[in-house]
Structure formats: C-alpha cells, structure tokens
C-alpha positions as CSV (number, residue, x, y, z in Angstrom):
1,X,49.0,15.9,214.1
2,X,50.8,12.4,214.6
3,X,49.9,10.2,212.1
4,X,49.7,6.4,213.2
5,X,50.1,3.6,210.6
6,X,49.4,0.3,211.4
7,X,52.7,-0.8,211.1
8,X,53.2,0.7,215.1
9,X,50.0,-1.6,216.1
10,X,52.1,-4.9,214.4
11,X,55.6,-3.9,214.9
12,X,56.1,-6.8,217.3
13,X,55.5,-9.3,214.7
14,X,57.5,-7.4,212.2
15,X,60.5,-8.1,214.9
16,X,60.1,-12.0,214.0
17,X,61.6,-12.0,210.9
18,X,64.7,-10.4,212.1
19,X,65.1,-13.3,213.8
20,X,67.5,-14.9,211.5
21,X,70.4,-15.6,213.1
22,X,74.1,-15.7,211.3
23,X,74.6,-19.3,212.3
24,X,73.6,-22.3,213.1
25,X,73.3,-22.6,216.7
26,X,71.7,-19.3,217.0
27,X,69.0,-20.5,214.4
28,X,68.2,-23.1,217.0
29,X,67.3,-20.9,219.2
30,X,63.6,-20.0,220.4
31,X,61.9,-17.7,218.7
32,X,59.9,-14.6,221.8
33,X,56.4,-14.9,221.2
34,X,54.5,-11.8,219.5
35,X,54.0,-9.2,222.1
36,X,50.6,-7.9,220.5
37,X,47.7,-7.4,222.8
38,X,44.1,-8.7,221.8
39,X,43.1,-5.0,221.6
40,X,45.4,-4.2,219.4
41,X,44.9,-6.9,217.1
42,X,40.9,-5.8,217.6
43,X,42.1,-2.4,216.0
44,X,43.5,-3.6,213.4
45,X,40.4,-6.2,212.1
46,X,38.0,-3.3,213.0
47,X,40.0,-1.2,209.9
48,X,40.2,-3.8,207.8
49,X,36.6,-4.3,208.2
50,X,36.0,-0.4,207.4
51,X,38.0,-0.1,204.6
52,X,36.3,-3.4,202.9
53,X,39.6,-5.1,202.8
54,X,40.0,-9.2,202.7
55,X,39.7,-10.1,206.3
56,X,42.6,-12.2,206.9
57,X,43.0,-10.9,210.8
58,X,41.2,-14.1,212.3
59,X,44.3,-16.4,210.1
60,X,47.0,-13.9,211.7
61,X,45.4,-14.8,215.4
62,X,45.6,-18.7,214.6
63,X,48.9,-18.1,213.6
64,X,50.2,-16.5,216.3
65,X,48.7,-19.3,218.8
66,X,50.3,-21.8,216.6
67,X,53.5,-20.4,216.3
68,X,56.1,-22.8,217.8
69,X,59.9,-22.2,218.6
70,X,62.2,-22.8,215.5
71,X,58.8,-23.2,213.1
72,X,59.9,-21.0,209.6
73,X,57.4,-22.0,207.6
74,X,54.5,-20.5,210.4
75,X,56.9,-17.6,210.6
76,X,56.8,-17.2,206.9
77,X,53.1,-17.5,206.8
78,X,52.7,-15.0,209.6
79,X,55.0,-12.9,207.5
80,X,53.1,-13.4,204.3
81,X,50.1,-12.2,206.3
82,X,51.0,-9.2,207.7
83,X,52.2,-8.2,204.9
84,X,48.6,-8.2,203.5
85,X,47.0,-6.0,205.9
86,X,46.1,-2.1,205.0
87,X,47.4,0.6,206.1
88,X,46.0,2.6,208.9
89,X,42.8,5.2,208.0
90,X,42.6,8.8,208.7
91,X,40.2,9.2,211.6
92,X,38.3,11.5,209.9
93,X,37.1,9.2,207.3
94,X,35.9,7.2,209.4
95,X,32.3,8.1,209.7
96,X,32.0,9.3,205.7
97,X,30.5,5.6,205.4
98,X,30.8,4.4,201.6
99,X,30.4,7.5,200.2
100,X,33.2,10.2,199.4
101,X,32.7,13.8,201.0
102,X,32.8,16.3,197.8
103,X,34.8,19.1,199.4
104,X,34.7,22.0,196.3
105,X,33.6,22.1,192.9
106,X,34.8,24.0,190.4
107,X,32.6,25.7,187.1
108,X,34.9,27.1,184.8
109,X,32.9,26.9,181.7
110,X,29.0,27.5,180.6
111,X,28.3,24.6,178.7
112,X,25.4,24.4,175.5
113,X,22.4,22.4,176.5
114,X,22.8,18.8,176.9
115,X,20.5,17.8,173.3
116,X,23.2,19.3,171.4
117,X,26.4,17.8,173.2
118,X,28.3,14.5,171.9
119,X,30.3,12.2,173.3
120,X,34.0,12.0,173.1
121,X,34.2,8.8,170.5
122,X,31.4,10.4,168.3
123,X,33.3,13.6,168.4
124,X,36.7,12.1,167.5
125,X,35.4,10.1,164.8
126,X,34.0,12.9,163.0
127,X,37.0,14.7,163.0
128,X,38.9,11.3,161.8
129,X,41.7,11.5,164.3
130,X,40.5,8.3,166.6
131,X,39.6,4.7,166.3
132,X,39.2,1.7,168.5
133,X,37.1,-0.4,166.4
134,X,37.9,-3.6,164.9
135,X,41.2,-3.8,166.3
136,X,40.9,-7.0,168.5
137,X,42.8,-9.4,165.9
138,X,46.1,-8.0,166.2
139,X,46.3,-4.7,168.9
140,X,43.9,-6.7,171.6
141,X,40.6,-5.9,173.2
142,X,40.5,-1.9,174.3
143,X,43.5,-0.6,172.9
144,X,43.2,2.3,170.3
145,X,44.8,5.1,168.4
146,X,44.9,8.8,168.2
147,X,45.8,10.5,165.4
148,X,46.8,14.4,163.9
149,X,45.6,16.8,166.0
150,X,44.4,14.6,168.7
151,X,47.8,12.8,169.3
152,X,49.2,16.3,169.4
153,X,46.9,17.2,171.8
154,X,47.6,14.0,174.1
155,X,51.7,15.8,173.9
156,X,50.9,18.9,174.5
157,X,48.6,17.7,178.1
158,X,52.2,16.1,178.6
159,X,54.2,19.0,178.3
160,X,51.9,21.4,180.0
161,X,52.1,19.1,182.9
162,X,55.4,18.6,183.3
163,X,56.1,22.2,182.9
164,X,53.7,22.9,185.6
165,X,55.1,20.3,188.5
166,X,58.5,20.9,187.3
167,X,57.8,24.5,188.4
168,X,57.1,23.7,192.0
169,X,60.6,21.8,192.3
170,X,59.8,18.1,190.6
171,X,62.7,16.4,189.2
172,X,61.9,14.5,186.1
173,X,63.3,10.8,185.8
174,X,62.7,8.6,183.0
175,X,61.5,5.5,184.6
176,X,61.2,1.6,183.5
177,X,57.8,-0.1,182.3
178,X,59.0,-3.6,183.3
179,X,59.5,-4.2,187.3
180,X,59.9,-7.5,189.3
181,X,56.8,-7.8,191.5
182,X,58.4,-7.2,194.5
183,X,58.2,-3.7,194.1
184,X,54.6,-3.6,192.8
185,X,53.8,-5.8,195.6
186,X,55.5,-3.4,198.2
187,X,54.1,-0.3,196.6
188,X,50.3,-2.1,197.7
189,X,49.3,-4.0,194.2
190,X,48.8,-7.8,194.4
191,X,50.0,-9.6,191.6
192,X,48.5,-12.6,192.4
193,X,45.1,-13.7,192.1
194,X,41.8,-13.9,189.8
195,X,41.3,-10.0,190.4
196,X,44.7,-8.5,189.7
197,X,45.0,-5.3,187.8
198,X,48.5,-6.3,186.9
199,X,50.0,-7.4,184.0
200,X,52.4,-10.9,184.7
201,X,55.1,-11.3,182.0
202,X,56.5,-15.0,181.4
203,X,59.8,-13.9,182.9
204,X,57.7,-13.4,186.4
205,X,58.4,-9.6,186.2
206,X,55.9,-7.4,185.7
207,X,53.8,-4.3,183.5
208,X,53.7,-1.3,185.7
209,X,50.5,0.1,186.2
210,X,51.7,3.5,187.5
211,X,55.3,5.3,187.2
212,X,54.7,5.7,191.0
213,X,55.8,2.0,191.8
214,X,59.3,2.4,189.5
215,X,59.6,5.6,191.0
216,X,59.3,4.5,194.8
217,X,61.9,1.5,193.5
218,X,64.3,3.5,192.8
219,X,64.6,4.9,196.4
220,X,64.6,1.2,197.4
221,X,67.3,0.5,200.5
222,X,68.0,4.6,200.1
223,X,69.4,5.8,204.0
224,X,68.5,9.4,203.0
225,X,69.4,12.7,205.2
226,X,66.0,14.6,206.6
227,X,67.7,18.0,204.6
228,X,66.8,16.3,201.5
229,X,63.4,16.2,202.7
230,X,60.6,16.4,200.9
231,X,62.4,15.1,198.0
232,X,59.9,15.3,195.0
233,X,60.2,13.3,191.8
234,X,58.1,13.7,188.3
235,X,57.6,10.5,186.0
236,X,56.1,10.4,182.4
237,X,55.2,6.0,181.7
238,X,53.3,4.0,179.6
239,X,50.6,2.4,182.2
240,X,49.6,-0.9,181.7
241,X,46.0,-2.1,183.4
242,X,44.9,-5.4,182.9
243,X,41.0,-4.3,184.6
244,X,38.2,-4.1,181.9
245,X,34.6,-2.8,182.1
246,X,31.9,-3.7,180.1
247,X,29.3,-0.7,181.9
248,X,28.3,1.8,179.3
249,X,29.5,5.0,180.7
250,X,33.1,3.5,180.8
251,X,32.8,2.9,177.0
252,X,35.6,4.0,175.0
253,X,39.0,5.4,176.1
254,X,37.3,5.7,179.7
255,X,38.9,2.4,181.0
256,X,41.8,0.7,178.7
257,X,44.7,-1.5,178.9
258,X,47.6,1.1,178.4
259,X,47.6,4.8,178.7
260,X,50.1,7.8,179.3
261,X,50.2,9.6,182.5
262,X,52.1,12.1,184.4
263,X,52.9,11.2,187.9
264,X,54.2,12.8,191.1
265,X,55.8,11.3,194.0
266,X,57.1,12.5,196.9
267,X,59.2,11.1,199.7
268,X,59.2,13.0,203.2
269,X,59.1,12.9,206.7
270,X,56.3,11.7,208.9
271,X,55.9,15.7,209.6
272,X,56.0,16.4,206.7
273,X,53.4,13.9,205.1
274,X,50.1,16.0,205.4
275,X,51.0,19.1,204.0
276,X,52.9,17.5,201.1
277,X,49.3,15.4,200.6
278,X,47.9,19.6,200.5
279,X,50.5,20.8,198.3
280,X,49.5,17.8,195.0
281,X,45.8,17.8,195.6
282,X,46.6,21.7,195.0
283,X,49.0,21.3,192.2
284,X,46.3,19.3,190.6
285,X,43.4,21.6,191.4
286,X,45.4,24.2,189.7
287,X,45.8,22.0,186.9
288,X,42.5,21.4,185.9
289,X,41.4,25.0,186.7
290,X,44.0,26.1,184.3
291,X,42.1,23.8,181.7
292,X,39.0,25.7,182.4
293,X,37.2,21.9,183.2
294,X,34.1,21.5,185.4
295,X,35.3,19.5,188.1
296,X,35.0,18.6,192.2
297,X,37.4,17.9,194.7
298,X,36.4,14.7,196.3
299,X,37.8,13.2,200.3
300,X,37.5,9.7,199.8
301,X,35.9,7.2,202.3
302,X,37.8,4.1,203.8
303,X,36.7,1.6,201.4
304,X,37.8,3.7,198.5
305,X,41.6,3.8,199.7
306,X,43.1,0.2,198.5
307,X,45.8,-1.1,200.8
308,X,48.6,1.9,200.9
309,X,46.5,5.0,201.3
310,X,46.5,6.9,204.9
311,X,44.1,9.2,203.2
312,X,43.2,10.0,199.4
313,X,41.9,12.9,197.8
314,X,40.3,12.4,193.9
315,X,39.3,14.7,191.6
316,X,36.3,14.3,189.1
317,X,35.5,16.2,186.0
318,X,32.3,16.9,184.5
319,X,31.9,14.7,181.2
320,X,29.0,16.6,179.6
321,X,28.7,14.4,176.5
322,X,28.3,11.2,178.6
323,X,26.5,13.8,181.4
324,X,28.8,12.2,184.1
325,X,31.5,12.8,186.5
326,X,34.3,10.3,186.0
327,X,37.4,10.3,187.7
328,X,40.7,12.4,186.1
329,X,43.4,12.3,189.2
330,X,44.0,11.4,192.4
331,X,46.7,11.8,195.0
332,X,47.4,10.2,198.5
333,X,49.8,10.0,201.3
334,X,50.5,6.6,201.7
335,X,52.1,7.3,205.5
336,X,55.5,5.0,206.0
337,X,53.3,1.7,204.4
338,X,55.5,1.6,201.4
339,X,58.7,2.8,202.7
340,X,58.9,0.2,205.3
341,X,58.2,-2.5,202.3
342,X,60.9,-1.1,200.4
343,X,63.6,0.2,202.7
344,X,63.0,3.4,202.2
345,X,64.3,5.5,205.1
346,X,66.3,8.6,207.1
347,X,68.4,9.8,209.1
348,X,66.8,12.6,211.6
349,X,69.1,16.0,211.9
350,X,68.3,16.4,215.6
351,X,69.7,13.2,216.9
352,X,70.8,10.7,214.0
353,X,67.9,8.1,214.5
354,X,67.2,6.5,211.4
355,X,63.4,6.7,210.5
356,X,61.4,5.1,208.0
357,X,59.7,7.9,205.5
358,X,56.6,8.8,204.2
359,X,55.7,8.8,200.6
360,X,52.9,10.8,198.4
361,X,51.9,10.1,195.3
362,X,49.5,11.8,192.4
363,X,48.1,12.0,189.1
364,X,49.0,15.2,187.5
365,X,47.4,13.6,183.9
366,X,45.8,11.0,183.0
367,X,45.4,11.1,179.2
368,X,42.3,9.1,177.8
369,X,39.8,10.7,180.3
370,X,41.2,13.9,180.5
371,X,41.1,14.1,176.8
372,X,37.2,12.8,177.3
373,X,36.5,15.7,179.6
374,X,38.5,18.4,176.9
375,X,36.4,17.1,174.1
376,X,33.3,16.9,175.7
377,X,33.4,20.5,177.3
378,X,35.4,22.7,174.1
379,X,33.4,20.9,171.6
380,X,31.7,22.9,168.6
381,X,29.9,22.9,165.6
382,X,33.1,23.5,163.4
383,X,35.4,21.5,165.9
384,X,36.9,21.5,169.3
385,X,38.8,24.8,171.1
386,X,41.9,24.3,172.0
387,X,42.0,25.2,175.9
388,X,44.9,28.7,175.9
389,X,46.9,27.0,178.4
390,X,47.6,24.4,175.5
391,X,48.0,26.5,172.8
392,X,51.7,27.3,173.2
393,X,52.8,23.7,173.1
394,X,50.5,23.3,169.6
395,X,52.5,26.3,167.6
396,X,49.4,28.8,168.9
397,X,46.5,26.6,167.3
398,X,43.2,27.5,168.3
399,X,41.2,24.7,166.7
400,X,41.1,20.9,166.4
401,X,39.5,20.7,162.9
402,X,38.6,17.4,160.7
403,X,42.1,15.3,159.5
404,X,42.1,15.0,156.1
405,X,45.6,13.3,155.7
406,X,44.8,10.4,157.3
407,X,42.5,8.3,155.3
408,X,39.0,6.7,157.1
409,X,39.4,3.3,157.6
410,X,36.5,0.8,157.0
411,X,36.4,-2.9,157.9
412,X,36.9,-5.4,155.0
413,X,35.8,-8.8,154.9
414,X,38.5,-11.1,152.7
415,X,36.5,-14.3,151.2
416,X,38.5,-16.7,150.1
417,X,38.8,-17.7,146.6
C-alpha cells in the first residue's frame, strides 16, 4: 500500500520558500502563485478537523489570496503555517470516531481479588523504598525518589530492554537532554504556547521530552543510501514533561515531570514504513508478555495521533491496585512528516533519486508506570515477586522485601526561636 502524507497535498506551497534567489535581481523577481486546488486544500481541513487539530486551514486560504509578488513576510507566514498542519491519517482510522479500536489483550497473570490489592504508592511506602511527599521546597512539584530495591528494579527494566531491542539489530547511542527547539519543533512538539509540554531553558534551547527527537536530530541533513535502510537506533534519556494532572487515577508516579525511558527509532523507506510500524508494536508486545503484565493492544483513532503520527498503535496495562488501564508504550510511523522538517533523506538503489524517508518511533519502557503496573500485579503479603525475566539483572533475587538501610523520613516543622 502507498502511503500519502499531506506533504504531497501542499507540496506546491512548500516550493515557495525555495524561492530565494542567490542575488539581488533574481530576489526581485515574482514569486508563481501556489498551484493547490480548492479540493485539495478541502482534504486537508477535512483531516485536521478529524484529528481535532487547531484549524488554521481557513488563515492558509487568506494567505494564499493575499500573497503578492516579492511579499516575504506573507511568504513567511504562509510558511509558518504550513508548517503547523498534521500529518496525513491512515484511512482506516477514519471511521474509529474518538474512540481507540482495542485489537488483543493479553492475561498473563490470575490476580487476588480486588479488596485485598494496593496501590503502587501504598505498596512502596511500606516497603520504604519510595517517597514523593513533601518535596516541593527544593526538588519541585511531582518529582520523587526510588530507593534500594526499587531503584534497582527501575535498572534492571533498563537493561532488560535494551538487551531485548538490541537483539533485533538496535544500535544504542547515548543521546543529549538539551536540544534547540528546532528539532523538537520538526519532530511535531510546539514549544510555544500556554499548553506546551515542553520545558524552555533561558538560553532558548530546550528539555527533551523523548530521546526520539535527539535521535531523529542526529540524522538531521543525513543523504543516506536505501541499503542502509531500515536503519534502527536504541536511546536510553532522562524525559522531561512539563504536563501535570491533578485527576486521581493519575496520582503518584503516573504523570511526572522527568522520567527514564527506553526508546526506539527507526528510519526507512516509504515501503518500508508499515511493516517497521508491525515489527515495534511486536517488539513491545513481546516485551510486556515477557513481564507476564495484563495488558491490550490498542489502534488509536485520529484525534489521538498529535501532529506527526500516520498511524499509532498504544499499549495499556492492567493497573489492578488503582483497577485501571493506563497507558505503558506506544509506537507510530510518522510517514516522511519529520524527515522532510529535518532533512532527513535517500538516495534510491534503482535509479539514484533522492527521496525523503520515513521514520518510526516507540516506547520500549517507560519507567514510573511500568513499575506501577509490576507492583500492582506481583504484589504480596511478604512483598513484591520479582518478574524471572528480571531476575538475572538483580543477581537472581526473587523478592522485593522492606529496606531497612534507608531510614523513614518524616516531615519536621522548624519554629524559630
């Protein structure tokens, strides 16, 4: 199947800004009129409008009336516009609505009735190797810390991860926390705005919320050969999320600030692009199967996608203590809508065209909740089983048991003298 991104519907416009001329009296010159029909500018509103994206399609028709020979700054705008829309949707999301189609589910474990289960911060607090109270003076609003057994465990998810991707050809790169927003903008995250996840530093670079975005960077203005295709990358980052939730079953390590996560990106061929998109949302099924979690394999509806995602695939496990399903990985094909952004592109074999490529990206870990799900499901009366896939990369420890090294800590009040 051909994919179409929307980049083929707006390619005319995307002509205008190699407009720039090399001197003077060729920057004089007129500037063609867009070539896009009315139909096609129809297409692209009506996916906007599906995928409950900001509307700016009605602003891009004004501008391209307006648009006057030699006029930059309406150029610019135009520009600035375009680059706003979504990419284009898989057709068969289209009728899925609001609502994700759950495609499997997975029961790997029988789990104790529902009166005798505890949640993941009531569980780690009894066995003294968690806290996120009381640390808003100096460490900020939902940050926290795991300690003993518990940070081990958040390592060993890492390793076990790693291991596993590496295994089906991922090369691991150590990869930068600080980017210039270019790149995060490129990869489909605003910076800007009242509602932005990301973290702005005073320097105007930015806190990466996902290894994925230094990871597609560094193939930025890469002219790659198709034999190196599909060329697939591993990350481990710190991910930064300025987002907050105040909903009680996000409570806790659910939704914070900064967390660890294991990502996978892959750059490939517009062939190639679906069955790379099969290949993670397999790699992370197998995951989680391995872990022996309750979980479902979701295809997500249009409105669900956010700007870069063709198509996107999530995966929920069962959180029996909270007695919800909440979100653990995801993975999507993001079609050429980030490669064109960044330059990203290669040369075919057959007769030396140079292409733009496809990227994929996915969640093989995503610590906080995944740990919520392994706590909640291997949870006992003397502590929590340690799943056997896990095991090796804990010197063969079977149980997470109550830290007594690290002393309880209790909030003080100082009154001054």
């Amino acid at each position: 199947m051909k994919l179409m991104t929307n980049s083929r519907l707006w390619r005319p416009l995307l002509l205008l800004r190699r407009q720039r001329s090399h001197d003077a009296k060729a920057a004089e010159a007129p500037i063609p009129r867009p070539v896009p029909t009315s139909a096609q500018l129809d297409e692209l509103e009506r996916n906007v409008v599906v995928r409950n994206h900001k509307n700016n399609v009605p602003l891009i028709r004004s501008l391209i009336q307006e648009l006057d020979a030699g006029d930059q700054h309406k150029l610019r705008q135009l520009q600035a516009e375009l680059e706003q829309l979504p990419n284009a949707t898989h057709p068969r999301l289209r009728e899925y609505g609001e609502e994700p189609r759950e495609l499997a589910q997975y029961v790997h474990r029988q789990l104790p009735p529902q009166s005798s289960l505890k949640e993941f911060s009531e569980l780690a607090r009894a066995l003294n190797l968690y806290r996120m109270d009381h640390l808003g003076n100096y460490t900020g609003h939902k940050s926290y810390y795991l300690t003993g057994q518990l940070a081990t465990l958040e390592q060993a998810i890492i390793q076990y991860a790693l291991q596993a991707v590496t295994d089906h050809g991922f090369k691991l790169i150590s990869v930068p926390d600080i980017l210039p927003k270019e790149v995060i903008e490129s990869c489909g995250m605003r910076t800007e705005g009242e509602r932005t996840q990301v973290y702005k530093l005073d320097t105007g670079e930015c806190l990466s919320g996902t290894s994925e975005m230094a990871l597609a960077g560094f193939f930025a203005n890469k002219l790659l050969s198709e034999d190196q295709l599909p060329l697939k990358v591993t990350a481990v980052s710190r991910c930064y999320r300025a987002e907050t939730s105040g909903l009680q079953e996000e409570k806790g390590i659910y939704r914070v600030h900064q967390f660890n996560k294991v990502e996978m990106f892959a750059i490939c061929t517009e062939e190639q692009s679906e069955a790379e998109l099969e290949e993670f949302k397999n790699i992370e099924v197998d995951l989680f199967r391995r872990l022996g979690l309750n979980f479902r394999l979701l295809d997500m509806p249009p409105c669900e996608l956010g700007a870069p995602a063709y198509q996107k695939y999530d995966i929920e496990a069962w959180m029996p203590g909270r007695q919800m399903w909440g979100e653990i990985s995801s993975c999507s094909n993001c079609t050429d809508y980030q490669a064109r952004r960044l330059g990203i592109r290669y040369r075919r074999s057959a007769d030396g065209q140079i292409l733009h490529a496809h990227t994929i990206n996915g969640t093989a870990t995503a610590i906080p909740r995944l740990l919520i799900a392994l706590l909640e499901s291997y949870q006992r009366e003397d502590g929590i089983e340690i799943p056997a896939v896990l095991r090796p990369f804990m010197d063969n420890q079977e149980l997470i048991t109550r830290n007594k090294r690290i002393p309880e800590t209790k909030l003080v009040k100082f009154i001054k003298a």
